[in-house]
C-alpha positions as CSV (number, residue, x, y, z in Angstrom):
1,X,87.2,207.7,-48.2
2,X,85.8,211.0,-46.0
3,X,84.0,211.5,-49.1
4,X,82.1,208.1,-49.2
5,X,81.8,208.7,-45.2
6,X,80.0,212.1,-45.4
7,X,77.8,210.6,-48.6
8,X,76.7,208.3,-46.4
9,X,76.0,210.1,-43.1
10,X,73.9,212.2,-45.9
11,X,71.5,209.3,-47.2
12,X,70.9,208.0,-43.8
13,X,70.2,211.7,-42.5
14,X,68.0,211.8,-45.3
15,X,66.3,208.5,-44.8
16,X,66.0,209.4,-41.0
17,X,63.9,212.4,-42.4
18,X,61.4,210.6,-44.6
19,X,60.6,208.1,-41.8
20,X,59.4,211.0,-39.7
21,X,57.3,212.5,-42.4
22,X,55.9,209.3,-43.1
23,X,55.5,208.5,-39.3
24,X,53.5,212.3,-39.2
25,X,56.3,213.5,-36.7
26,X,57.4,216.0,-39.1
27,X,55.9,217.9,-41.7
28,X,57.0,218.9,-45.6
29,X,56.7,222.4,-46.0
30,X,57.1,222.2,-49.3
31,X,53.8,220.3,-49.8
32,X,51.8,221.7,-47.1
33,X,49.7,224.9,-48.1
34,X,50.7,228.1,-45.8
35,X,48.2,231.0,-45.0
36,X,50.5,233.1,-42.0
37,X,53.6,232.5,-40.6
38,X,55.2,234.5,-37.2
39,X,58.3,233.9,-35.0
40,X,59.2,234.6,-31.1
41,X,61.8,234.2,-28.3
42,X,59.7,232.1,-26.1
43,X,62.2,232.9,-23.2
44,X,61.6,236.8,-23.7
45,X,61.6,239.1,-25.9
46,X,65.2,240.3,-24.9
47,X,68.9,238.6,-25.2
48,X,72.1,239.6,-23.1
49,X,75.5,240.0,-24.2
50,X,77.0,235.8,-24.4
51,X,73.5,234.6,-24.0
52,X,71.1,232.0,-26.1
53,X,67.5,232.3,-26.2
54,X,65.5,229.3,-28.7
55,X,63.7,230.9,-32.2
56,X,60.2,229.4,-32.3
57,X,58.3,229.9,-35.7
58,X,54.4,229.4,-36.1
59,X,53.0,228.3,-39.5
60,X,49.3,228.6,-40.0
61,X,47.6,226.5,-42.9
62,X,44.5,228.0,-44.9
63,X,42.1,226.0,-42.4
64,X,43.5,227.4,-39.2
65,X,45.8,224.1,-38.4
66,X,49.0,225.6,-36.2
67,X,52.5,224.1,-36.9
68,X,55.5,225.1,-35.1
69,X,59.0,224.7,-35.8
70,X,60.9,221.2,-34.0
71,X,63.5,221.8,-31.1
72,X,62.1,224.7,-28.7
73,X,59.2,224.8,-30.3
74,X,58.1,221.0,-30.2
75,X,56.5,221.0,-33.1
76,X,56.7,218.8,-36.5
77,X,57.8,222.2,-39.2
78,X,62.0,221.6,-40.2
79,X,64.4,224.1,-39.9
80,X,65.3,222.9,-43.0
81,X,62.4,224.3,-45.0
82,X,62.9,227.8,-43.4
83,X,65.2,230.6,-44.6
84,X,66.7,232.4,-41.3
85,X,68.6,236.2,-41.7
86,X,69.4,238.1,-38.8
87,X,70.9,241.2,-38.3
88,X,73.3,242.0,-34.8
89,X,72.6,238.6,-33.6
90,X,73.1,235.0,-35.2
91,X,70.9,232.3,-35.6
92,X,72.2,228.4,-36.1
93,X,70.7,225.8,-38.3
94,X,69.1,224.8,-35.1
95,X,67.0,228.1,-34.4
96,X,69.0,228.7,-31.6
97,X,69.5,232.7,-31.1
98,X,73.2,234.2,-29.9
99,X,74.6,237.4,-28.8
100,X,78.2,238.1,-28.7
101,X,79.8,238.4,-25.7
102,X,81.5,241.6,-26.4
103,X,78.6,244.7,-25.7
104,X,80.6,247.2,-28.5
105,X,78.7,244.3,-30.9
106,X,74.9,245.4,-29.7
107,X,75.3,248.5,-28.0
108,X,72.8,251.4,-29.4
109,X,71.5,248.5,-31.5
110,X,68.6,246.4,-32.1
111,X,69.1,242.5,-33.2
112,X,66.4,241.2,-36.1
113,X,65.6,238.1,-37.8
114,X,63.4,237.3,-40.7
115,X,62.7,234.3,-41.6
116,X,61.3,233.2,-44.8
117,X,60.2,229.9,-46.8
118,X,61.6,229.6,-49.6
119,X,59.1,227.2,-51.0
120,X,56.2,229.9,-50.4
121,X,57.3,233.3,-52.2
122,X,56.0,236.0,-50.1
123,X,55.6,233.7,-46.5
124,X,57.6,236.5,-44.0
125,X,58.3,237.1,-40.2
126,X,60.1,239.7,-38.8
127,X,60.8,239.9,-35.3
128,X,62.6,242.6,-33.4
129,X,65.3,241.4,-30.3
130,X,65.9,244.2,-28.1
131,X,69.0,243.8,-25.8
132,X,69.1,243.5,-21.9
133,X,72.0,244.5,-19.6
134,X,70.0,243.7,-16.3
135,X,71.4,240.2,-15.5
136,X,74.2,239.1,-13.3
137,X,77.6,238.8,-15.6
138,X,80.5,236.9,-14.2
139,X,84.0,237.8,-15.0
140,X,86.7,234.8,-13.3
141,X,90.3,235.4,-13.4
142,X,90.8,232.9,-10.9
143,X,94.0,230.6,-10.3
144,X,93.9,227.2,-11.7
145,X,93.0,224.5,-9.9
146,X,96.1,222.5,-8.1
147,X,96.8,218.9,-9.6
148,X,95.3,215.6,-7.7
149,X,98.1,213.6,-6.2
150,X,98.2,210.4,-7.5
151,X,97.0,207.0,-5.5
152,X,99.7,204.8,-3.6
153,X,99.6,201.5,-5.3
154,X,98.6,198.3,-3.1
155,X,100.6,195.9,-1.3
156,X,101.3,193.0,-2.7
157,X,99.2,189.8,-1.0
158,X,101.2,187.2,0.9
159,X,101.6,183.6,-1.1
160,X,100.1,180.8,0.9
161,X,101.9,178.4,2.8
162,X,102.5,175.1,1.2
163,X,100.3,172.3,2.0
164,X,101.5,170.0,5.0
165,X,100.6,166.5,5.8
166,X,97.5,165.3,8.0
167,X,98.1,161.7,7.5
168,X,98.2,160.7,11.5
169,X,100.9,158.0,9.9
170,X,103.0,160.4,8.5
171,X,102.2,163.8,9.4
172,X,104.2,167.3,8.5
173,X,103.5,171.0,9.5
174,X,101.9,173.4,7.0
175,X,104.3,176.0,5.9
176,X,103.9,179.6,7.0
177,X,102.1,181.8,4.5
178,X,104.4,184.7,3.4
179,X,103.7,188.7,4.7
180,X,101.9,191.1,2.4
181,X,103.8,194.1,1.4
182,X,103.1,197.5,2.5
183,X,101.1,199.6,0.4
184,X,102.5,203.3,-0.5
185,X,101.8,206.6,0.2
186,X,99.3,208.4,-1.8
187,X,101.3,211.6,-3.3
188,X,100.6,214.9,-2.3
189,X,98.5,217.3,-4.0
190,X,99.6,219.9,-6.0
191,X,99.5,223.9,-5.0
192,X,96.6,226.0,-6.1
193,X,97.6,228.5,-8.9
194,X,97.8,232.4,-7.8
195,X,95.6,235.0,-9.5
196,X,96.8,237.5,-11.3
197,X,96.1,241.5,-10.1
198,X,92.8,242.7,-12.3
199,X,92.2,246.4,-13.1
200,X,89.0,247.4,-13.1
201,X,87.5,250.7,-14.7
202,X,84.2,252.0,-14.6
203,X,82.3,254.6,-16.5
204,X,78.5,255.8,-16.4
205,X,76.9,255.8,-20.2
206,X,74.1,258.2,-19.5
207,X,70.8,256.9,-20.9
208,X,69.6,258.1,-24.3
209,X,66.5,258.7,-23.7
210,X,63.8,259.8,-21.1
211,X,62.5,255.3,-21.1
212,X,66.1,254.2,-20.9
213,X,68.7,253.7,-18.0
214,X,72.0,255.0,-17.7
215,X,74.2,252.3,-18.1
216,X,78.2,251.1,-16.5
217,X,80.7,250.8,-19.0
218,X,83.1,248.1,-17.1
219,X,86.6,246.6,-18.4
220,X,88.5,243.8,-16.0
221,X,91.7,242.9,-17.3
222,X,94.2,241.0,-16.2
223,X,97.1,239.0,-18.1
224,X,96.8,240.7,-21.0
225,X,93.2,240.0,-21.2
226,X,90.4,242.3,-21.2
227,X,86.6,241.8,-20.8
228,X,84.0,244.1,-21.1
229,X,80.8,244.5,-19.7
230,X,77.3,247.0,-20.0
231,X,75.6,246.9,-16.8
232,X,72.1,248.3,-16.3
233,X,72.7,248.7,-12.5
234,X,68.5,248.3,-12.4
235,X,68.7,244.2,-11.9
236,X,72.0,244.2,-13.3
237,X,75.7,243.3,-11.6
238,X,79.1,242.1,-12.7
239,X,80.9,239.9,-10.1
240,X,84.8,239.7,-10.5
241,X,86.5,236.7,-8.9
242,X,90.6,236.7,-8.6
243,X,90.6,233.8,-6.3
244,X,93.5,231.9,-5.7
245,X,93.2,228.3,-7.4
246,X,92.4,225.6,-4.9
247,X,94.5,223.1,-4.0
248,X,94.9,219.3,-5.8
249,X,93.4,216.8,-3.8
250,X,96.1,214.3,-1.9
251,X,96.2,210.8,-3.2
252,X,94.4,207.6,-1.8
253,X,96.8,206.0,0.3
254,X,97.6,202.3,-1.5
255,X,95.9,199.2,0.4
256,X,98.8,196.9,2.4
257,X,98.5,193.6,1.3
258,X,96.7,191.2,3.1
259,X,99.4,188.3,4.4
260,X,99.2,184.7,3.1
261,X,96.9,181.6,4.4
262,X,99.2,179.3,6.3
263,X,99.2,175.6,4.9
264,X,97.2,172.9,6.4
265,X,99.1,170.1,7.7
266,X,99.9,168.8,11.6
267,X,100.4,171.1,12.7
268,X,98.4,174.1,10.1
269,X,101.1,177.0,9.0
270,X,100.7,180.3,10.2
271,X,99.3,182.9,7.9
272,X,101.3,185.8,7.4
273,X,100.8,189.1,8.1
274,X,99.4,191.7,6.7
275,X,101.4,194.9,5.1
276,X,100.0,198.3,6.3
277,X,98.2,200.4,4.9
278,X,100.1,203.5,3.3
279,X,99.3,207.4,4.3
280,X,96.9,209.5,2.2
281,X,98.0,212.6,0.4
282,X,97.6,215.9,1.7
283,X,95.6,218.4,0.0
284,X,97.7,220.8,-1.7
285,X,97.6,224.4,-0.5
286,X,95.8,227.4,-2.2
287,X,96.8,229.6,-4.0
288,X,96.7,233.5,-3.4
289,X,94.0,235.7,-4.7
290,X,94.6,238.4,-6.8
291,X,94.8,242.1,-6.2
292,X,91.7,243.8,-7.7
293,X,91.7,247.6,-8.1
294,X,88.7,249.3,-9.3
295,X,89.5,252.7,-10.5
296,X,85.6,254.5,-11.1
297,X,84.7,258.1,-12.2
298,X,82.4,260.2,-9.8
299,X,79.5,259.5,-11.9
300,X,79.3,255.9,-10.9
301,X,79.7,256.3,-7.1
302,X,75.9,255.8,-6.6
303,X,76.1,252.8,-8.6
304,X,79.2,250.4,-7.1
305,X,76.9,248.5,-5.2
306,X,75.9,246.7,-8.2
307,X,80.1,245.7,-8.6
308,X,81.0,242.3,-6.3
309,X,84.7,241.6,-5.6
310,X,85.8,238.1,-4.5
311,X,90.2,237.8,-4.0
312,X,90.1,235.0,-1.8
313,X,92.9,234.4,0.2
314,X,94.3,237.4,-1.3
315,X,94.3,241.2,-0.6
316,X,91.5,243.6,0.0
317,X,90.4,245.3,-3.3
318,X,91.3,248.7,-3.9
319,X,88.9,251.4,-5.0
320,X,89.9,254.9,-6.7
321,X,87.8,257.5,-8.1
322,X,89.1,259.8,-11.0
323,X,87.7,260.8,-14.0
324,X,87.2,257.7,-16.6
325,X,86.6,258.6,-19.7
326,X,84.0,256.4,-22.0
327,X,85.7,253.2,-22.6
328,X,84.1,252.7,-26.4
């Protein structure tokens, strides 16, 4: 059965295809003559550690007619048709270019992608993706979010009263309409989870040549979990967050029913009265930041501005500076 299913998803991907070449929205590489072919970032030449930046690839016929590749680049050429390698970074069926998040992956290193078509021998592009470390990277070891309390459930609505007489021969009262009930009280949210305590070292990579920057070498860890960071303190900063978790939001308080239409009759029924309204939730309280110590060698004192500390509703940070070896 998933075998007929993925046939199928197959045929019609396939028939979705031929529509657009017919249509002129996309082209067949494999019938269209090719005199050049180049690639670029279109966002910059440079990625970041856990970033994405879009491939766009340029075809050029023998009579000068430009085709560019579909997604980023808007144009009508199929990823399809196009051999991608890379080298460092990785590059999805999409074109779509991604650097680990980890900086031991591209540190020292230079990504690279070639891309080829395999139904022109000898069509090639190379492109070079040097690596940046001057954006701002984000490391959360925050608490968790409380849970919302849940909504009070409405009152019930009065019943109507029952239907006198108005016949001035023979008349009767209406009968009172009943009370609505009460609604109930929304429930309470729930606490805001505590952050952990993070530990924080910090290193200065000295640059390796007389264009480069020295570099931070940061690790944050924190329950068992580490994350690691290259910081090129020209444009670049790492902000750590230990906050405690904010609290659940209190549940809506539940609607008190309305009371029921007195009868008509001689004389009309009284209509009941309505139930009250029931007490929204309280917020739940947060919960306590976490204590961050940042233990930094000498090197980097010039640098810390570049390092942000957030512990909300917790204790101040701690800094200590010792020696810190290289921490890859």
């Amino acid at each position: 059965m998933q075998s007929s299913i993925s046939i199928g998803l197959l045929l019609t991907t396939a028939g979705c295809t031929s529509v657009k070449i017919k249509l002129g929205r996309r082209v067949d590489l494999t019938q269209t003559p090719v005199a050049s072919i180049d690639a670029k970032l279109p966002k910059g030449p440079g990625i970041a550690p856990g970033q994405k930046s879009p491939l766009v690839v340029t075809v050029t016929e023998p009579d000068g007619k430009v085709l560019q590749s579909e997604g980023a680049g808007g144009g009508k050429v199929m990823w399809r048709d196009l051999q991608v390698t890379a080298s460092v970074v990785k590059v999805d069926n999409k074109g779509v270019v991604s650097l680990a998040k980890d900086p031991r992956v591209s540190d020292g290193k230079t990504g690279h992608v070639t891309i080829t078509i395999p139904s022109h021998p000898g069509m090639r592009a190379d492109l070079d993706i040097p690596f940046r470390y001057d954006i701002a990277f984000a490391a959360n070891f925050s608490g968790a979010r409380g849970l919302d309390g849940a909504n009070g459930l409405d009152g019930l609505n009065g019943a109507p009263g029952t239907m006198g007489s108005t016949d001035p021969n023979n008349p009767s009262p209406g009968g009172d309409g009943g009370n609505g009930t009460n609604g109930s009280d929304g429930r309470d949210g729930g606490p805001g989870g505590d952050a952990p305590p993070v530990q924080v070292r910090v290193t200065l990579q000295p640059a390796t040549s007389a264009a480069a920057h020295p570099l931070l070498q940061i690790s944050a860890s924190a329950s068992a979990k580490q994350k690691l960071y290259l910081v090129d303190p020209q444009g670049g900063s790492l902000t750590i967050h230990a906050d405690g978790g904010q609290g659940g939001s209190g549940g809506r308080a539940g609607r008190g029913g309305q009371g029921g239409s007195g009868g008509m009759g001689t004389p009309n029924g009284s209509s009941g009265q309505s139930g009250m309204d029931g007490r929204n939730g309280f917020d739940g309280p947060g919960g306590r930041g976490g204590l961050i110590t940042v233990v930094y060698d000498p090197s980097v004192r010039p640098y810390l501005t570049v390092i942000h500390l957030s512990s909300a509703n917790g204790p101040k940070p701690v800094f200590q500076e010792q020696t810190v070896a290289a921490l890859w």
